[in-house]
Each structure stands twice: as structure tokens, then as C-alpha cells.
N, C-alpha and C positions, 0 to 999 in steps of 0.2 A: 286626157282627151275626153271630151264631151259629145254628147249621142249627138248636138248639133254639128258639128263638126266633122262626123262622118259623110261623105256624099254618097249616094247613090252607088257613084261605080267602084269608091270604096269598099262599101259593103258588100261590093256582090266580089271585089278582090280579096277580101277578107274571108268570105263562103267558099269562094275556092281551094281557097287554101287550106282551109279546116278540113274542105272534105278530101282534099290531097292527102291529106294524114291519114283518113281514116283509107283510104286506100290502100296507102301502106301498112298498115294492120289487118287489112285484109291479105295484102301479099305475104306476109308474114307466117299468116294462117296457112295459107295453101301452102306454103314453103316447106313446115314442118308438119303437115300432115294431121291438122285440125279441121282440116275443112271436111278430108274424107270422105269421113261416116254421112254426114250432113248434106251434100254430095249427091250419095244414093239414094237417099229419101226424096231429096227437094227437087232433085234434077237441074241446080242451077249454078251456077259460080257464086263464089264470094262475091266477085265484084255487081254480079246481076242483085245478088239479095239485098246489098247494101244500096245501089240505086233505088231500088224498087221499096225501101223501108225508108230510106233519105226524104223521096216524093211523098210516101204517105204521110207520114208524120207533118211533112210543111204544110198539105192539105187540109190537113185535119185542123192545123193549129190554126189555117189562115180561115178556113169556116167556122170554128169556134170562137172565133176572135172578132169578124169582120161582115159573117154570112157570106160575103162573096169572094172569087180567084180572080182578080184584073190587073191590069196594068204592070207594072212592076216586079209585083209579087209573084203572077201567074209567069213571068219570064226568068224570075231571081229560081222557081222550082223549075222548070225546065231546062234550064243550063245550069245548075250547079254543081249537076251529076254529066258523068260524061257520054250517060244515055237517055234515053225517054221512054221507060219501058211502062207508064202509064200514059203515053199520048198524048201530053199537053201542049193544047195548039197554041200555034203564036199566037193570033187575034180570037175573039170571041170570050165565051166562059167556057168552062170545065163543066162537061156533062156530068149529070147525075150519077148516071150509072158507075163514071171511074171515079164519083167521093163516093160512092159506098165500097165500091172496090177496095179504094185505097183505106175506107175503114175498116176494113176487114185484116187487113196487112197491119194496122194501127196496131191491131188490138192483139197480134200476136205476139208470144214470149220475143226478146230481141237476141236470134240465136246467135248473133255475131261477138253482141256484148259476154253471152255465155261462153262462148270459146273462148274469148279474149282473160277470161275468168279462169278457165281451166289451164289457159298456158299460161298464166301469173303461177297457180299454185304448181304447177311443175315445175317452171324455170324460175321463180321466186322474182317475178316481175310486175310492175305494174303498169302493162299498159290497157287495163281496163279502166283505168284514172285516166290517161289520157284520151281514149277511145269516146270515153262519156263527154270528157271537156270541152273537145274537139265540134261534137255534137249538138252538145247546146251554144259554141261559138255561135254555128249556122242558126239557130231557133235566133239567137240575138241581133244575129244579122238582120235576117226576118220582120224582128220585132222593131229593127230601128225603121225599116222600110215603110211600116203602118206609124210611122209619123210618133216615133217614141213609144215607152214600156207604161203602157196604161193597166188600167186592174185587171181588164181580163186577160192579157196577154200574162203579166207574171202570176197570175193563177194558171194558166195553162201551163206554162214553165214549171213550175212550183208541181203542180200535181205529177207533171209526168216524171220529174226527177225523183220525186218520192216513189212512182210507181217503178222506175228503174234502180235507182240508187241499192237495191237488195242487191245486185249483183256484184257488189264491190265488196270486199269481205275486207275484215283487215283496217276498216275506218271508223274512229269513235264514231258514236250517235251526234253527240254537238258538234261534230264537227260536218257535218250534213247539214245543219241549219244554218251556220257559218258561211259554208262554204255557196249555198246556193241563193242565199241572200247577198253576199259579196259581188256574186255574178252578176245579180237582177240590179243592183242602185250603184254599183261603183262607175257606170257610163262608160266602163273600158273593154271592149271585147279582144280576148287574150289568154294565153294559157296560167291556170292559176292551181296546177297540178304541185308545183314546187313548194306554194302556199300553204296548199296542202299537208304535206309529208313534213314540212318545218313545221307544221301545227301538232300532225299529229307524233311526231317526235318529241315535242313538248308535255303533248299528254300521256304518252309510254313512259317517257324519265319520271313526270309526276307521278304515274301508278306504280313505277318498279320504287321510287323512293316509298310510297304509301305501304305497297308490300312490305317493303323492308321495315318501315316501323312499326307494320301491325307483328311482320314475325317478331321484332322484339319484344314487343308488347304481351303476343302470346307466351312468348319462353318466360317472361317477367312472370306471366300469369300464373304459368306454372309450374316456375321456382317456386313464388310464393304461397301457389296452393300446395306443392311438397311437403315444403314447410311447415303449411298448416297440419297436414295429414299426419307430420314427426310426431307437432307437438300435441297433437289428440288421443296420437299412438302414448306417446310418453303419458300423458295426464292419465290416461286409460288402463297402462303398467303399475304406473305410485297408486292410482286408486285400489286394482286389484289388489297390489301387496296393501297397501292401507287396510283393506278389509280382514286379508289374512292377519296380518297382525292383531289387529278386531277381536276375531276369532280364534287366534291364541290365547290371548287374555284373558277372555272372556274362560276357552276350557280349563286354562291353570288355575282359574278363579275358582272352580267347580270342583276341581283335583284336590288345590288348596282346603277348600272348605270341610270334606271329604276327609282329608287326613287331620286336620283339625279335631273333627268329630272320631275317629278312632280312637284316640288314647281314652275319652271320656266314657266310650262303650266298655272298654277294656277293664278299665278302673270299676265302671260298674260291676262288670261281670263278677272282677275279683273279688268283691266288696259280698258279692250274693254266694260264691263259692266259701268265701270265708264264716258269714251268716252259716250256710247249707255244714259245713264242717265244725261247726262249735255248737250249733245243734244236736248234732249228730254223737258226737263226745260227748253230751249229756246225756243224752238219752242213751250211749252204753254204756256210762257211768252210772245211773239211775240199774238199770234194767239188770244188766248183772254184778254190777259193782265188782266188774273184774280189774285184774291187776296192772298194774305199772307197764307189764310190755304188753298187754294185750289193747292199751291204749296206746301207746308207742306205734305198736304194730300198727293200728288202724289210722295212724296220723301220715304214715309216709304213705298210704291208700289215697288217701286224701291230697294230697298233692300229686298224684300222678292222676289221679282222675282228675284235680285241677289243671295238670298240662295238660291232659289228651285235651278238653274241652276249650283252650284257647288256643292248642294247635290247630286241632280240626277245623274248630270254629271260625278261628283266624283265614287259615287258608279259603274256605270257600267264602266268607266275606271278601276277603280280594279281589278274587275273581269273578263273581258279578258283580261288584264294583266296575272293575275293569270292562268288561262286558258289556253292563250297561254303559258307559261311558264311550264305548265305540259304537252305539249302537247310535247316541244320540249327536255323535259328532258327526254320521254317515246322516243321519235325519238330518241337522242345521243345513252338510253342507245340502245335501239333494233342497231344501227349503231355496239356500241362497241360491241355484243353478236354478231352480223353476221362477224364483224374481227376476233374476238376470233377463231369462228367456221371456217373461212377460214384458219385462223394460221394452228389451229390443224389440218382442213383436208390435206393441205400442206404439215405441216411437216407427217402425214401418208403417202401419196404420194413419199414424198420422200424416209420416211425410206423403202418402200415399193421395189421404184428404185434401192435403193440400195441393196437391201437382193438381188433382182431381179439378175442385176451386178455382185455379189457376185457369187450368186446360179452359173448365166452362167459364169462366171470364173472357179467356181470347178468342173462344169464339162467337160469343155473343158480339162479343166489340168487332168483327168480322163482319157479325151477320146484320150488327146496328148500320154501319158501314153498307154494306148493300140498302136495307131499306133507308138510309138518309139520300140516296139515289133519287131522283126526279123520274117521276111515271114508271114504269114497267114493274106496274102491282102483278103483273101474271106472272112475269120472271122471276121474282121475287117467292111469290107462293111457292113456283115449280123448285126451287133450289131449297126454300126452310123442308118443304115434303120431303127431298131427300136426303137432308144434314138428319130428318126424323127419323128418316126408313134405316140411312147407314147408325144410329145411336141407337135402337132396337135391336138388328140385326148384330153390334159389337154385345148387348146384353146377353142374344140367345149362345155367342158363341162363350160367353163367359159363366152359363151356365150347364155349359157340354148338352143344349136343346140342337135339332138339329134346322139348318138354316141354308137357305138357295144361295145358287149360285147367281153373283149380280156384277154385270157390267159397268165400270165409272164413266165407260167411255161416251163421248154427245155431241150433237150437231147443235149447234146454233144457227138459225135463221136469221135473215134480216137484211133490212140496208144500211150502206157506210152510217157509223158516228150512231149507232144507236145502244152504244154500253158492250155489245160484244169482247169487245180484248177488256176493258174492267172487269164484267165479272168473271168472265176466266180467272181472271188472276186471283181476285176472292176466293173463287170455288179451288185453287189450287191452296194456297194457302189453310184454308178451312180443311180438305182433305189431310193436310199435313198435318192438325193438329187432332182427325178424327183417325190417323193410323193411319191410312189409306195409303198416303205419299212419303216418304221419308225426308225428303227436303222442302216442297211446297214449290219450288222457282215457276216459272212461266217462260218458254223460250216460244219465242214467234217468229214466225216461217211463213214461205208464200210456196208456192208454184219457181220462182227463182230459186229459192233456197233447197228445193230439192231434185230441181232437172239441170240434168248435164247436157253435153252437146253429143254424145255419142251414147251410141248403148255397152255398156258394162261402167262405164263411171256413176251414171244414175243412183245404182241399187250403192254403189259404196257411199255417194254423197249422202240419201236416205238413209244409211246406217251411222253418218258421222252425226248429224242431226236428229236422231234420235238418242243416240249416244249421249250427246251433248244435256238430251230434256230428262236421262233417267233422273227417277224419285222427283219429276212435278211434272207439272202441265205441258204439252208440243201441241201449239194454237196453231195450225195452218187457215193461213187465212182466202178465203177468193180460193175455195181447194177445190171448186168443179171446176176450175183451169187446167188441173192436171188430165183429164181426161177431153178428147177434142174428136169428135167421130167423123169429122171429115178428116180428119191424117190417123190413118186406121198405123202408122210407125209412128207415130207420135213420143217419143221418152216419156210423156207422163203415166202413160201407160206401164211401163217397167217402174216407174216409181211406187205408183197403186198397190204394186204386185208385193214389192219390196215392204211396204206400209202394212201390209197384213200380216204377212210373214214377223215382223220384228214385233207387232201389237200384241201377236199368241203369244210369242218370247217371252214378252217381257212384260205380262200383264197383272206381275205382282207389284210394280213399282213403277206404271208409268200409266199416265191418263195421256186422249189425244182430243183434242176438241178441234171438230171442222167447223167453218164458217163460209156463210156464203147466202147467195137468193135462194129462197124459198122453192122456186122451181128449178134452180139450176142445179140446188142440190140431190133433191131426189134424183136426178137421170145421175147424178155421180155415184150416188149409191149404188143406182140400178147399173152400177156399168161392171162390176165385182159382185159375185155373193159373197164375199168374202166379208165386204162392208155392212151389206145389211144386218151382218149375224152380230156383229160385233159393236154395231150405233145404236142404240134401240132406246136413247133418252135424247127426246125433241126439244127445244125452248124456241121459242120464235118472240124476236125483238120488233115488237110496231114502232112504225116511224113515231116521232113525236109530235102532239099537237102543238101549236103553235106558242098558247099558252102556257105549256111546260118547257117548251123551247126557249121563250122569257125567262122562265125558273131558272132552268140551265146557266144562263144567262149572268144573273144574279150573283149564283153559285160561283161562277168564275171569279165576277167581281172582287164578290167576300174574299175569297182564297187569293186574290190578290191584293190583299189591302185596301180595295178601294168598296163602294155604293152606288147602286145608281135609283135614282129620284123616280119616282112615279110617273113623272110627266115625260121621261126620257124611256121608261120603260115603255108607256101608253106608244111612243110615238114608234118604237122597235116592234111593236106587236103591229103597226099600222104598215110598218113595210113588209113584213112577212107576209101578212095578208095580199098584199099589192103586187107578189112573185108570182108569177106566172108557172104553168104548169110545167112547163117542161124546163124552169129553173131550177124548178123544187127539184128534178132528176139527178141532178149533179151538185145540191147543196150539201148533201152529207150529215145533217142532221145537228149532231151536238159540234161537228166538224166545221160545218158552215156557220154554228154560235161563234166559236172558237176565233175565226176569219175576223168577224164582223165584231168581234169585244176587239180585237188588237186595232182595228182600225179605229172603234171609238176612243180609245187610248189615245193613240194618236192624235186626234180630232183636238181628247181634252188638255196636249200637251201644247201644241200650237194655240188653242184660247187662252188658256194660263198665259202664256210668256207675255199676254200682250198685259196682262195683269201688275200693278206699278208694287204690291204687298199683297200676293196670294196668301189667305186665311190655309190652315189646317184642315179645314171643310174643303176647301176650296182642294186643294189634291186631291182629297180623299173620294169628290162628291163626282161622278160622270152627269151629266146635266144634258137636256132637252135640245142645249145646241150644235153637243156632242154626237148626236144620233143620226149622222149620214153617211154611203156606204157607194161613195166614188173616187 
């Protein structure tokens, strides 16, 4: 079925219907005792809050889309709800006073969608899938009423699904792009919740098979590094013994040589004993020319003082022999035990250098990566000063100097699309490899991601999501949401509470970057001392000028394969210019590039086709008549 095809009172049958659904998700609620808590804060029914957010949001959509509430439109929001609890008259326009009202109600968390959240995760349901479907049904209805789904209309669609879409847990990311682009160009308005769950059952099987081959992979890994470790262990054994045997050889060589040279001592000695004793026989032959046994006598003299003098002799030659030979086999080995030990500490030394090397290669390549970033020379400086400050501070503590105590935790300033959530990720990253963070990850979170619908679920939700961020970055983004001083019960308040509490906790391993406006953040700060004690590093992100908004531009281009021409670029710098001020409010910066590259995309796929043999330029190139933005 085709948006032409729908009539008027079709659609507003179709409206009905969608919001008959969500009525029963609100009875549902009150049933089982979700509404509550909710209840005694608000003082209203389910079914009053849901009229009364049903109307704002159609208000809002049909002023941002149209300027005005007439005809059709102004009757399609007053009868689709089964009350009128903003007023809206049959004839005329809609006062001022109840669109700002109804923007006020716009822009509050959507605490219906959040229970519907909370009794999924108990009763393992999803009707916050349906609840949302249901909801943007009615938006589409809306949008077929204003004469089809023109740009602004599914930019308004688009943003607010993204700004809702956190509360559905449980759903890949692509399939959020999928799924809200299927709604805006399929011209069928319908439930497409089924779509859903069959997609993303498709991407659970693929990740549990993915799982499954990496755990293989990993045991693969380390089987094989086992293996390696045996045979390192083994080469490491045979070398040992290889040495010892070394060093056997070498002592027997020594032993060897040693008894070699003995007998030739021995020989001598006896040679000089016998010399010393045939001497000796002459000269008492000479001297008294005495007789036959008195030389007799004096020759068995002579051989017993020949044995004393190579027993004695002998013996103690052995034994420092011996001696020394233990003496110098305790020196080789203590020699080999002190190489050993130099070896190993060496190669420590080295593998050290190297991690060292390493380390500062990946973070340069981090930090290369931030400054190839377009504009935000300030951000920039402010983040190398403290990759400085924390590489100082790791020298004093590695030289036992003594070193302050310092907070990683920071607020980022700024408006949407100005680099925020990249460099988080950077600086978690960069922290990881400066010891800081153990893992480096980046988990991002809103104001949904950490209010519950009742008080005591709050502070649990807050500790599964920081659970979730130990060892890297927890980006709460739009985090002066959490505090709202006109609902002095507000849950975010119990959130705040809970967020300081787990930051002391856990402030060995976990960084928290808030993000938000400039002004909105301070009064968040100011709303806790808790906060102030504990944020105390600023960065504030300026919007871009226009000129590095081009850059940006570019940037995307490159990164997708393609280029765009000078004359295409001139003519994108000419409409930026030509935006009016309070367009700029809601263009979003690198966000609103982002918008306006996919449209020229588009632009340059419709020129191409009419092309009879597009050139490889010709894909590649985005061109001057590529550059409009309706």
C-alpha cells in the first residue's frame, strides 16, 4: 500500500488503533503495579500521561515540520486520544501558550516507555518494541496527513527515535538504522516489531556462531602456544644439560692433564733422590772410607728417606690438587650462574624496551588520530597536556618521588556533533595504554540508560551500567537531564546519588566523562557536592565554523571512497552560509555534515544512472550538481 492510497479517514483509523494498543500497555502497567510509584509523584493515571505526551509530541512534530496546527492535523491530535487534556479547539489555531506547554511535556524523559522497559526485564517481554511501534505508527499517520514524508518530517521522526530508541535494551545498534528507515520509505504503516525479532535472531545466531569460532580459535591459540612453551621448556633442558656436559669435559680435561703431569713430577723427583743418594755414598766413601756395611747401612737410610719424601710429598700434592680443582669448578660454575643471570636480565630489559616502543608508538598513533581531527586546536592541546601531566606523574611514581593525588574524571562541554563521543573514546583508549584503565572500552549512556520508573530500581540500574563500563570510559551523554528542579522526586536525583557513590568505589579503574551545554552543566554540577569534588578537568567543544564544517565534509567523503570537486565544495560552503539562525540550532554540527553527505550521495546516484558508461571518476567524483539539500 502506498502513502497515496491511504485516505484521510484511513489514517486517522489507522491512529486509532495504534493508540488503542498503547492503552493497553498502559492497562497493563497499572494491572501489575508499575504505575505505582509514578502515581504518587505525578498525581496522574497512565492513561492521563499518555494522552497528555501523545498531544505533545504531535504538536511539536506538526510546528517543526509545518509552523502551523490546522485543519486536519489540529482534529487528527485532538481526537486520537480519548481526551483533550491540552485544549485543542475544533476551529481556529492552537495557542501559544499550550505549544510551549506541550514543549515542555516534549522534552520530558518518556516515563511510560521506561516502565514498559522495566516490565520487559522482569517478565522477559517486549512490549517496549511494541509500545514504541505503535507510537511512531501515529507520527506516520500524521506525516501522511501533511501531504507525504518530506525531509523535515523524517528528520523529525529520525531524531526523536534516536532520542527514544535507548530505552529498548536487548536490540543491536544496526538494527536501529534498519529498522527506522524501513518505517520512514516502505509507505506501509504497520507493525514491524516481528521484523524486528527475526532480524535480530539472525544477528544473535551470527554472534553465538562468531563466539563459538573465536572460543575455538582461542583454545587453537592456546594449544599452540602450550606447545610452544613445551618446546622452549625442552630446548631450554638439552641446552642446560648441553652445557653441563660442557663443563664436564672441559673439568676431566683439567683432571686429565693434572695426572698426566704426575708420574713426570715423580720420575723427576726420583731421578734427584737418586742424584742426592750417589752423592752422598761418595762423599762417605771419600771421607771416611768406611766399610762395606757401614755403606750398606746407610743405603736402606736412603730409601726410606726416599719414601717418606714421596709419601708426604705425594699426599699433599693431591690434595691441593684436589682443592684447587673444587675451588675452581665452584668459580666456573658461580661465572656461568652470573651469565645466565645477565642473559635473562637483558633479555627483560629488552622485552621491556620494546613493550616500552610499542606502548609509545600506540599512543602517538592515538594521539596522531585526534590531531588529524578537523578544528578543535583547544581540545586537542587540553588532552596532549594531560597524556603529559599523567607520563610525568607515572615517572615520579617509578622513581618512589612523591606525587598528588589526580582525578581522570571530566565534563565535556559543547553542542551536538562537535567530537564529544570521539574523543572520549580516544582518551579511553590512550588511558588504557597509559595504565590508567585496564581495558580502554567506552560504554555510552543517557539519562534513559540510567533512570528507572520507581525509586530503589534507579540506584540498581546505575550500578549495572557502571558495572558494565569497569576498566574504560562511562560517557553519559545530555547528563544535566538527570537533574530537573522543577520535580524536586524526580529518579534522577537518586541516580546522581548513586553515581558518586560508585565513582569513590571504583576510582581505580573506571573514568566517567559527562557531557552536555555549557550552562546546563554547571547547575548539574551545582546540584551534588559530590560532583564538583570529583570533575575538576573542563574541555569545551565550539561549534564548527563553517569552513571546517566543509573539511568535515571532505573527511567523510575520503573515508568513503569517494571526492568532492571544489566547485561542489564552494557551492556547500554557500548554503551553510544561507542557514538561518535558528536552523543552525538544531543542525548538530558534524551531525548535520553527516545528514547532508548521504543526501549528496544520493543526488550523485540518481545523476549517474542517467549516465549511458559512467567513468571510475565519475563514482568516485561528488560534483557541483550533486549539492542540494531537499
Amino acid at each position: 500500500m502506498t502513502k497515496e492510497q491511504y485516505t484521510p479517514e484511513k489514517l486517522f483509523e489507522l491512529g486509532k488503533n495504534n493508540y488503542e494498543k498503547l492503552v493497553s500497555y498502559c492497562e497493563i502497567l497499572e494491572v501489575n503495579g508499575f504505575w505505582d510509584q509514578a502515581r504518587q509523584v505525578m498525581k496522574k493515571t497512565s492513561m492521563q500521561v499518555l494522552d497528555l505526551y501523545v498531544q505533545s509530541v504531535l504538536i511539536n512534530f506538526v510546528v517543526k515540520c509545518t509552523d502551523t496546527v490546522e485543519g486536519q492535523q489540529r482534529e487528527f491530535i485532538r481526537l486520537v486520544t480519548k481526551t483533550n487534556p491540552l485544549g485543542i479547539p475544533e476551529n481556529g489555531n492552537i495557542e501559544q501558550k499550550t505549544i510551549t506547554e506541550s514543549r515542555q511535556y516534549y522534552e520530558l524523559p518518556p516515563v511510560l516507555l521506561q516502565l514498559c522497559g522495566l516490565y520487559d526485564k522482569e517478565r522477559k517481554e517486549i512490549m517496549t518494541e511494541y509500545f514504541l511501534d505503535s507510537f511512531l505508527n501515529i507520527l506516520l499517520c500524521m506525516a501522511y496527513m501533511n501531504d507525504g514524508k518530506d525531509h523535515e518530517i523524517n528528520e523529525f521522526i529520525q531524531k526523536y527515535y534516536d532520542k527514544i530508541s535507548n530505552f529498548i535494551v536487548n536490540r543491536d545498534r544496526s538494527i536501529h538504522s534498519e529498522y527506522i528507515v524501513r518505517k520512514l520509505t516502505s509507505g506501509v504503516i504497520r507493525c514491524d516489531v516481528e521484523w524486528v525479532r527475526k532480524k535480530q535472531t539472525e544477528i544473535e545466531e551470527k554472534e553465538r556462531k562468531r563466539k563459538e569460532a573465536e572460543k575455538k580459535r582461542q583454545a587453537q591459540r592456546k594449544k599452540e602456544a602450550e606447545k610452544k612453551r613445551e618446546a622452549a621448556g625442552k630446548r631450554e633442558i638439552e641446552k642446560k644439560k648441553a652445557q653441563e656436559e660442557k663443563n664436564k669435559k672441559k673439568d676431566s680435561s683439567v683432571v686429565k692433564k693434572e695426572d698426566e703431569a704426575e708420574p713426570q713430577k715423580e720420575n723427576k723427583k726420583k731421578t734427584d733422590i737418586k742424584k742426592l743418594s750417589l752423592n752422598e755414598l761418595k762423599k762417605n766413601v771419600k771421607k771416611s772410607n768406611g766399610s762395606k756395611n757401614e755403606i750398606m747401612t746407610n743405603e736402606p737410610e736412603s730409601d726410606n728417606a726416599k719414601r717418606g719424601i714421596l709419601t708426604n710429598n705425594g699426599d699433599i700434592l693431591t690434595d691441593i690438587e684436589a682443592e684447587k680443582l673444587k675451588i675452581m669448578k665452584q668459580q666456573e660454575e658461580q661465572r656461568l650462574a652470573r651469565e645466565e643471570f645477565m642473559k635473562v636480565k637483558q633479555r627483560i630489559l629488552e622485552r621491556e624496551r620494546i613493550q616500552k616502543e610499542e606502548q609509545e608508538k600506540r599512543i602517538k598513533a592515538l594521539v596522531d588520530e585526534l590531531n588529524d581531527m578537523v578544528g578543535l586546536s583547544e581540545v586537542k592541546e587540553e588532552i596532549r597536556s594531560l597524556v603529559n601531566l599523567i607520563k610525568i606523574r607515572k615517572l615520579r611514581e617509578e622513581m618512589n618521588m612523591p606525587v598528588m593525588d589526580m582525578s581522570y574524571h571530566m565534563v565535556f562541554t559543547g553542542g551536538p556533533g562537535t567530537g564529544k563521543t570521539t574523543v572520549a573514546r580516544l582518551v579511553g583508549k590512550i588511558y588504557k595504554e597509559l595504565g590508567i584503565l585496564s581495558d580502554g572500552k567506552m560504554i555510552e549512556t543517557d539519562r534513559s540508560g540510567l533512570v528507572a520508573g520507581y525509586v530503589g530500581q534507579t540506584a540498581m540500574k546505575v550500578h549495572d551500567v557502571v558495572k558494565e563500563a569497569m576498566g574504560g570510559i562511562l560517557f553519559i551523554d545530555e547528563a544535566y537531564s538527570l537533574v530537573n528542579p522543577d520535580m524536586p522526586n524526580d529518579f534522577g536525583t537518586e541516580a546522581v546519588d548513586a553515581l558518586v557513590k560508585l565513582m569513590e568505589d571504583n576510582r581505580d579503574d573506571l573514568v566517567i566523562i559527562v557531557a552536555g551545554y555549557t550552562d546546563e552543566m554547571e547547575n548539574f554540577l551545582k546540584s551534588n557536592t559530590g560532583l564538583i569534588s570529583r570533575f575538576n578537568k573542563f574541555i569545551n567543544f565550539p561549534d564548527y565554523t563553517k569552513e571546517e564544517l566543509v573539511s568535515i565534509l571532505a573527511v567523510m567523503a575520503e573515508k568513503a571512497g569517494l571526492k568532492i570537486d571544489d566547485a561542489a565544495k564552494q557551492k556547500v560552503l554557500e548554503l551553510l552560509r544561507k542557514k538561518r539562525k535558528e536552523q543552525w540550532k538544531d543542525f548538530g554540527n558534524a551531525r548535520g555534515m553527516r545528514n547532508m553527505f548521504e543526501k549528496f550521495v544520493v543526488n550523485q546516484a540518481n545523476r549517474l544512472v542517467k549516465l549511458e558508461n559512467p567513468t571510475r571518476d565519475d563514482l568516485m567524483t561528488i560534483k557541483e550538481d550533486d549539492v542540494f539539500d531537499r
